[in-house]
C-alpha atoms as one frame of an Amber mdcrd trajectory, in Angstrom:
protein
 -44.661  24.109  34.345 -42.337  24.410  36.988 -38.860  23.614  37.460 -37.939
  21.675  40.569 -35.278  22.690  42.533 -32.384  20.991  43.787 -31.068  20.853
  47.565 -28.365  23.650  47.070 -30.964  26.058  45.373 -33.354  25.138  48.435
 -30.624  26.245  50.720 -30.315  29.444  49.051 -33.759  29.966  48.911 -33.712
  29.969  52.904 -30.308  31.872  53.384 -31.576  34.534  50.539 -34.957  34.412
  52.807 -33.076  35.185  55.957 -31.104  37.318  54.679 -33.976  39.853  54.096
 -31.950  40.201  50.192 -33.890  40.594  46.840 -33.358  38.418  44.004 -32.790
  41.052  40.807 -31.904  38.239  38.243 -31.415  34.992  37.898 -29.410  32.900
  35.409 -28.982  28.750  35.138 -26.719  26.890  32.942 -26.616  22.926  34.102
 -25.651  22.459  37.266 -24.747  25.996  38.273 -27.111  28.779  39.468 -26.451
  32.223  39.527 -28.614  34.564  41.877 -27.834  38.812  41.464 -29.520  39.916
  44.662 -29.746  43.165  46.280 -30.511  44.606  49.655 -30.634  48.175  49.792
 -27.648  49.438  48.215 -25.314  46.791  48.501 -25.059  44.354  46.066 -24.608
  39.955  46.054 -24.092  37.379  43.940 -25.144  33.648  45.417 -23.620  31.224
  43.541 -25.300  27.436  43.454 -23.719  24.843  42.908 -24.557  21.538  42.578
 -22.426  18.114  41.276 -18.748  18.890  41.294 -16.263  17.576  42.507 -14.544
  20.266  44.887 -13.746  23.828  44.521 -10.482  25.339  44.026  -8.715  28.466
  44.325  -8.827  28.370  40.368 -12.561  28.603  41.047 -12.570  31.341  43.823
 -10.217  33.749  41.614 -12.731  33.818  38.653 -15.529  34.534  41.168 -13.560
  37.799  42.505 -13.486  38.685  38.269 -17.312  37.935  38.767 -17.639  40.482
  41.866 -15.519  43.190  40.357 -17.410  42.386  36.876 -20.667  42.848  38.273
 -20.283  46.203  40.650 -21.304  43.011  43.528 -19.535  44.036  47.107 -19.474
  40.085  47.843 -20.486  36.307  46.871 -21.903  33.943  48.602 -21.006  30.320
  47.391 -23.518  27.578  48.164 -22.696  23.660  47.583 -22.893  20.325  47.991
 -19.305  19.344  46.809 -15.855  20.427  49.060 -13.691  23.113  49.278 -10.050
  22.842  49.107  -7.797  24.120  51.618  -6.874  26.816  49.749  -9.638  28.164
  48.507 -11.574  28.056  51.581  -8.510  29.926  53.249  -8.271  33.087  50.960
 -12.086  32.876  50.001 -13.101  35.456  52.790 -10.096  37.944  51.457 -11.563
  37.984  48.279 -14.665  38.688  49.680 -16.472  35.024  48.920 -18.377  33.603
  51.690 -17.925  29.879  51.496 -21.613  28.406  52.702 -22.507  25.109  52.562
 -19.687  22.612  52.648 -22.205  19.896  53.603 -19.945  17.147  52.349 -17.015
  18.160  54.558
């Protein structure tokens, strides 16, 4: 039995496809899915989101904890919800690529 996906982890699929990147793990807890992906050397995390409200700055900082955590060089965050100003301002210094604001 398969799971269905929802419209953010479709999304991902096709950016992760495009991307030429290779999922290594995978880990889901409710509305929040957590691809560990590799291409070559370099390391990503692609982070799925689905049903919440926005994303804050709160948010981004953990996600940096989550990079440095995880030897990743980068994360790519992919949602249906909004961003706010501030976190979609210092995402990219952290190293967070803010895809998929489709709501915005």
């Amino acid at each position: 039995m398969s799971e269905s996906k929802t419209a953010v982890e479709k999304r991902a699929a096709l950016i992760i496809k495009y991307r030429k990147l290779k999922v290594q793990k995978k880990e889901k807890e409710r509305d929040k899915t957590t691809n560990f992906l590799s291409q070559g050397a370099s390391n990503c995390i692609f982070l799925c989101i689905a049903g919440q409200r926005n994303i804050g700055i709160s948010y981004i900082q953990e996600l940096k904890d989550l990079i440095k955590e995880k030897g990743a060089e980068k994360c790519v965050i992919i949602t249906d919800c909004k961003y706010t100003y501030s976190a979609r301002a210092n995402a990219p210094k952290m190293g967070i690529e803010c895809a998929g604001e489709f709501n915005n």
